[in-house]
C-alpha positions as CSV (number, residue, x, y, z in Angstrom):
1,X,110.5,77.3,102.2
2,X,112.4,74.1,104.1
3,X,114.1,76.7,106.8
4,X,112.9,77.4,109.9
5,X,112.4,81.0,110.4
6,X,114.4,81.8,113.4
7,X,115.5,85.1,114.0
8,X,117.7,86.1,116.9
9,X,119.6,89.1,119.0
10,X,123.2,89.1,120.2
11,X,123.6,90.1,123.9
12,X,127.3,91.1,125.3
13,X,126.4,93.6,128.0
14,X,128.0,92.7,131.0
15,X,125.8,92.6,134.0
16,X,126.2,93.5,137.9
17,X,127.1,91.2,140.6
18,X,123.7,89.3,141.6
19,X,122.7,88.1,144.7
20,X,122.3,84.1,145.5
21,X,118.4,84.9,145.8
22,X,118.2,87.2,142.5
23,X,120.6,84.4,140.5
24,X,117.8,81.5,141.8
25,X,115.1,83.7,140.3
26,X,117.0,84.2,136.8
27,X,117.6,80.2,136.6
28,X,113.1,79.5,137.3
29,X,113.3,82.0,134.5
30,X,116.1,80.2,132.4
31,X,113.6,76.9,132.9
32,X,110.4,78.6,131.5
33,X,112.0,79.7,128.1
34,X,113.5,76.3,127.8
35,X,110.2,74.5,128.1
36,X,108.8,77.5,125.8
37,X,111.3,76.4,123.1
38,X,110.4,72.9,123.7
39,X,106.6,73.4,123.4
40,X,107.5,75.1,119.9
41,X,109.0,72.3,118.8
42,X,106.8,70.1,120.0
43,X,104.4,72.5,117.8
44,X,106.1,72.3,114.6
45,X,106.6,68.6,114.9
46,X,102.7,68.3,114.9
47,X,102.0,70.5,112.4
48,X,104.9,68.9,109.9
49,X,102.6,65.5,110.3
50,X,99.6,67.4,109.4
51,X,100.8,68.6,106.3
52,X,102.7,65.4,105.5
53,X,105.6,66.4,106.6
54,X,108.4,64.9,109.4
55,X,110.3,67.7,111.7
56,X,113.2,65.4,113.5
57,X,115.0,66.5,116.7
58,X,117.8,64.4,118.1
59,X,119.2,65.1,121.8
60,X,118.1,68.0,124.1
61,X,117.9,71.4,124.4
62,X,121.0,72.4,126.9
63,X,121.6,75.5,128.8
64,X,125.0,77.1,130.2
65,X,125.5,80.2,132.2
66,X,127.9,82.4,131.2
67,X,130.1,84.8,133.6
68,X,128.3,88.0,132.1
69,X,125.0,86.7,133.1
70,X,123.8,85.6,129.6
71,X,122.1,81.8,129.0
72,X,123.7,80.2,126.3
73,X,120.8,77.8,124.5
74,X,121.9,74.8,122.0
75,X,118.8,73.4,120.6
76,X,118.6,69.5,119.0
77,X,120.0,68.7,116.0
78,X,116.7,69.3,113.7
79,X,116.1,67.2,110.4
80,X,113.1,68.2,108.2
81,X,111.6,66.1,105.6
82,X,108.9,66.9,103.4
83,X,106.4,66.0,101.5
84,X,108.3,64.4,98.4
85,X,110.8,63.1,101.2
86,X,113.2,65.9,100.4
87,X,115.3,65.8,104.1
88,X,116.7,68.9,105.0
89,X,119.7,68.6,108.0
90,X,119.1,72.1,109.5
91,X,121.5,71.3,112.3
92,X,122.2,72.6,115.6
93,X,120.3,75.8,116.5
94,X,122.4,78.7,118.7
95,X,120.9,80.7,121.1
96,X,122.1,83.5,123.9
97,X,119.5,85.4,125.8
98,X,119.5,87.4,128.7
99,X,116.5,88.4,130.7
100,X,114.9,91.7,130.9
101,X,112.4,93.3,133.2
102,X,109.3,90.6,134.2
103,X,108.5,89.2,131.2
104,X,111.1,89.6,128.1
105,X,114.4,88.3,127.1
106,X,116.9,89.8,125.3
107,X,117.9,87.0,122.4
108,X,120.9,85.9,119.4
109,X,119.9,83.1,117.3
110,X,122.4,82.0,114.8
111,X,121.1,79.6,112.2
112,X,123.6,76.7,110.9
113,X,125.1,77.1,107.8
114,X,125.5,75.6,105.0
115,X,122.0,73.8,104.9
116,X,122.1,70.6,102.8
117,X,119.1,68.9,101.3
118,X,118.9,65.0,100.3
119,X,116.5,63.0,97.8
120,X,115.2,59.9,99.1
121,X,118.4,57.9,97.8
122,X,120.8,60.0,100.0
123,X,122.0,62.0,97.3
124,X,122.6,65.9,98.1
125,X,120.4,68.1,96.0
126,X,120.2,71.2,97.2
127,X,122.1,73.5,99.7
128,X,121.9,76.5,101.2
129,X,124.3,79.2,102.5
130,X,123.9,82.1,105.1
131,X,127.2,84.3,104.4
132,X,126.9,86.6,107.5
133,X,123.7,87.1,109.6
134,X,123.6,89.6,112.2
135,X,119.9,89.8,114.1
136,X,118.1,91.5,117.2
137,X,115.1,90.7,119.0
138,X,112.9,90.3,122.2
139,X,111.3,87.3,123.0
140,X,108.0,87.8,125.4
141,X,107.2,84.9,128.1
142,X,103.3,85.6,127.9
143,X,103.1,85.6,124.4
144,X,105.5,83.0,123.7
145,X,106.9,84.4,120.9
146,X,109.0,87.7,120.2
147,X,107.7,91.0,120.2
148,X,110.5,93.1,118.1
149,X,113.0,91.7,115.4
150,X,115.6,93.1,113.5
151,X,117.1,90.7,111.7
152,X,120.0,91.3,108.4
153,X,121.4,88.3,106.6
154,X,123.7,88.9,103.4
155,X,125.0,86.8,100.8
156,X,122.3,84.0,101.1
157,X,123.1,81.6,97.9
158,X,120.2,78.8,97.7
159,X,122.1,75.9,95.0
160,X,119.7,73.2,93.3
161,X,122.6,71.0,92.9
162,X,120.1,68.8,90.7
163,X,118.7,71.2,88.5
164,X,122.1,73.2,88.1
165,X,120.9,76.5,88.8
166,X,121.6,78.9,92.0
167,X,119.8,82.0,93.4
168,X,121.4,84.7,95.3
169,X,119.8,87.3,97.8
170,X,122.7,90.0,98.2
171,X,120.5,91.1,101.5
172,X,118.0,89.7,103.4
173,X,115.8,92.4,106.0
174,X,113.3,91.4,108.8
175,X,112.0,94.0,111.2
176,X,108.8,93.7,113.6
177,X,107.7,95.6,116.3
178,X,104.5,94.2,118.4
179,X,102.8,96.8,121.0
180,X,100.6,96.2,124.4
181,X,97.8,98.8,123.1
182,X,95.7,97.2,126.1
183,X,95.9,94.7,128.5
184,X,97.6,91.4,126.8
185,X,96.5,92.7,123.2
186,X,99.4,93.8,121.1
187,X,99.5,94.6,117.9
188,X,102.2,95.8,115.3
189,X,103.8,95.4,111.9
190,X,106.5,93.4,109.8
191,X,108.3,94.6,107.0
192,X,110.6,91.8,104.8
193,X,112.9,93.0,102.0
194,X,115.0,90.8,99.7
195,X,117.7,93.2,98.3
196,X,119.8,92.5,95.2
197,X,118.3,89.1,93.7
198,X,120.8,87.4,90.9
199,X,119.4,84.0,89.2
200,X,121.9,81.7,87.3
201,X,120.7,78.3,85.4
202,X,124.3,77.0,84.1
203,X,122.3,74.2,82.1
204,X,119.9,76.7,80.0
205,X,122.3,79.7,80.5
206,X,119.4,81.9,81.8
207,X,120.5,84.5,84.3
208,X,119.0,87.9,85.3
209,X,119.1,90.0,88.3
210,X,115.9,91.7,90.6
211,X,116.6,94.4,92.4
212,X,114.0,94.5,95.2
213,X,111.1,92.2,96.8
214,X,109.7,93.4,99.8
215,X,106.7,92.2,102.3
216,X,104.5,94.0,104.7
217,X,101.8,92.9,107.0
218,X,100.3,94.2,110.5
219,X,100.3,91.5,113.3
220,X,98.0,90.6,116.2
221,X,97.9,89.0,119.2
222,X,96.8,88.1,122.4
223,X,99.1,87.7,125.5
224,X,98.4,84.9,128.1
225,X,98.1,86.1,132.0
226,X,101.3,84.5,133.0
227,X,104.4,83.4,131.2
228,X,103.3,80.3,129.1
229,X,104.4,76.9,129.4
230,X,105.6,73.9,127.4
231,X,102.5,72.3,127.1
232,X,100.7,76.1,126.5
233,X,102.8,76.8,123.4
234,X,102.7,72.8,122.3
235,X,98.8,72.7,121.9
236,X,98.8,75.8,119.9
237,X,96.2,75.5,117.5
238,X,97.6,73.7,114.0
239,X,96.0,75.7,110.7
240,X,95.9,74.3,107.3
241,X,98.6,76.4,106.2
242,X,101.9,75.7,104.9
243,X,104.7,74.9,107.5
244,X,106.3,77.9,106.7
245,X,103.6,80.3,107.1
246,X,102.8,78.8,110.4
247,X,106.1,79.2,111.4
248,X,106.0,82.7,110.6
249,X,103.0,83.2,112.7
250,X,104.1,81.7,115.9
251,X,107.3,83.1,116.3
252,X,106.1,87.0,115.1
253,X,102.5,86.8,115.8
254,X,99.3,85.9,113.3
255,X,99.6,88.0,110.2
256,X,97.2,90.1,108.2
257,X,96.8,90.2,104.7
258,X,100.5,90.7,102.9
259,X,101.2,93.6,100.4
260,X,103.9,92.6,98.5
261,X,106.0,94.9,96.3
262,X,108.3,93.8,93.5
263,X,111.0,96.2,91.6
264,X,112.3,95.3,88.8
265,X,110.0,92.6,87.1
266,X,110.1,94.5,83.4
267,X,114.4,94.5,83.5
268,X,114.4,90.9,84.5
269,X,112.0,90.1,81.5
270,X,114.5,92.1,79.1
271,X,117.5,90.5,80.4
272,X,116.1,87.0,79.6
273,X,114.9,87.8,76.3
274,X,118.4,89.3,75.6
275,X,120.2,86.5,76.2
276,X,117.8,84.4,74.6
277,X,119.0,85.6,71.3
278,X,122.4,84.0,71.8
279,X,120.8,80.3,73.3
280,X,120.9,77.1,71.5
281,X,117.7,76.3,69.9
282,X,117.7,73.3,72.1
283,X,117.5,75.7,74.9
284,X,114.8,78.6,74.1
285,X,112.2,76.8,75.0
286,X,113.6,76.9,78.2
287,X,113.7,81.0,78.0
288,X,110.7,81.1,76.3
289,X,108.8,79.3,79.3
290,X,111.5,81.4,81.6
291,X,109.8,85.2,80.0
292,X,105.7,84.1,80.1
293,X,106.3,83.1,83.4
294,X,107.8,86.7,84.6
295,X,105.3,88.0,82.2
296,X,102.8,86.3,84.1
297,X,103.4,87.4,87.9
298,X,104.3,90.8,86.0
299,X,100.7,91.0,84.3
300,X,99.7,89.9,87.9
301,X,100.9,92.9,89.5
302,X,99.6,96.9,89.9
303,X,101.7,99.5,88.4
304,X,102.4,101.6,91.5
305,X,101.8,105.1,90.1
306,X,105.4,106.8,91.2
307,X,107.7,104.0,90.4
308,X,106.8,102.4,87.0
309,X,109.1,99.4,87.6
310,X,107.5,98.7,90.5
311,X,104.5,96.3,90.3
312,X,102.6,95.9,94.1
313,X,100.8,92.7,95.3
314,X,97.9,91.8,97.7
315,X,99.3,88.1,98.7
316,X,97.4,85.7,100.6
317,X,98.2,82.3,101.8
318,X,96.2,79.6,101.0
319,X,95.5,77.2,103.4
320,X,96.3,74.4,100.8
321,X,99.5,76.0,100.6
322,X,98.7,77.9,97.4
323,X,99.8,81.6,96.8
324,X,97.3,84.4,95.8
325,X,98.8,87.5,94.1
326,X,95.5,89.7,93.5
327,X,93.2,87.4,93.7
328,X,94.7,84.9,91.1
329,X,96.8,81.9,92.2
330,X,99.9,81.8,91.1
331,X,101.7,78.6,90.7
332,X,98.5,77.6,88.5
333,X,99.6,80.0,86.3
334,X,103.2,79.3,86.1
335,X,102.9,75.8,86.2
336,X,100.6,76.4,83.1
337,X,103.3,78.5,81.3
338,X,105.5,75.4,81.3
């Protein structure tokens, strides 16, 4: 995944009259969330270099009081390159947030949309789309990262210009909810659900539809003394797994191991081997390799004993960015299917 995972609250209470003294405080905090999105960025940029990878940021982050007491945030224009120097212009990142109590804020992030990807010639190969995205959340100073997020997206469309085929996630759920149990531990959960799942391949003509994936994992972590700074959040340590994953991890909080859940696997297989019947033979090899590899991550799965259609996952990230689904890795297996 080329998308940072940002997720984000909108704020439109309307605060009280402050005091001169009260509105100076509110601005030092302003300051130290600035320098803790800095230090993030600073973060990611490292850890895109380690895994090959180039995170871009051109201009500044700027800040603007509003009349209602909220701090409107406009991070950098951010570019992200990877590996196979696929460059990614994620754009300009939107953020409001309005402090609450000591050591939270109350936050909106809205990602850019559309998201367009480039091959190394310049030429655009892939794009993505956020229809509408409506997201809450809390962002803690002294763990740098945010404690609860409720986060809806709908109508996300991810095109492979190239390849002529699009994917479309009718709903998109994230929800956390990180806990003090003692003093600066906290630990919680996060659940992730893709809703409604359509696939299209206008070159094969392979289409089918999956009607649920979903993601849970408890989260830990470990709060710092004192609100951290730039530099705190900046030398966070680097693992040796993919960007994405790491992404995950500092903005929600380390995660466990993942049980994954997926409903519909056995339809989808069905559908393809349906339409198969009325391909040209120049194109059921395509559907052919299309049904082992469904097959495959099916075969992969344990039948959950109330809901046949459902198959249910223990996932693990490897740290050289490989997939585990029950132990076996998974794009070894599909990559062998082809």
């Amino acid at each position: 995944m080329k998308k940072m995972m940002i997720l984000a609250l909108l704020v439109l209470a309307i605060l009280p009259a402050r005091t001169h003294a009260q509105t100076q405080t509110i601005d030092a905090k302003a300051q130290i969330l600035k320098g803790q999105i800095e230090g993030f960025l600073d973060n990611q940029k490292s850890m895109a270099i380690k895994n090959h990878c180039v995170l871009e940021t051109k201009g500044d982050i700027t800040v603007e009081k509003s009349a209602s007491g909220y701090y409107a945030f406009t991070l950098p224009h951010v570019t992200y390159t990877d590996a196979k120097g696929i460059k990614s212009e994620i754009g300009m990142v939107a953020i409001n947030a309005l402090p609450e109590g000591a050591d939270n804020w109350n936050m909106s992030i809205a990602l850019p949309t559309p998201i367009i990807s480039y091959d190394k010639a310049g030429a655009q190969i892939f794009k993505t789309d956020i229809g509408t995205q409506n997201s809450t959340g809390v962002w803690n100073e002294k763990l740098g990262h945010f404690t609860k997020v409720n986060a809806a997206l709908s109508n996300v469309q991810f095109s492979n210009i190239l390849d002529s085929n699009v994917v479309t996630i009718q709903s998109l759920s994230i929800i956390s909810d990180l806990k003090e149990q003692d003093p600066e531990a906290y630990t919680g959960k996060v659940d992730m659900a893709f809703n409604g799942i359509t696939y299209k391949d206008n070159k094969s003509g392979i289409a089918g539809n999956l009607e649920k994936i979903t993601f849970a994992t408890n989260l830990a972590d470990r709060a710092a003394k004192v609100a951290m700074t730039k530099d705190d959040i900046k030398a966070r340590p680097l693992g040796a797994y993919p960007d994405a994953f790491n992404i995950f991890a500092q903005l929600l909080g380390a995660p466990e191991r993942v049980d994954g859940r997926i409903k519909g696997l056995d339809s989808l297989s069905a559908q393809i081997s349906q339409s198969m019947l009325a391909a040209k033979p120049d194109q059921r090899a395509a559907y052919l390799s299309a049904i082992l590899g469904v097959g495959a991550v099916s075969a992969l799965g344990k039948p959950d004993p109330v809901d046949p259609s459902v198959r249910y996952y223990d996932v693990v990230f490897g740290q050289d960015g490989g997939v585990l689904l029950n132990g076996a890795d998974v794009n070894g297996i599909l990559n062998a299917k082809k």
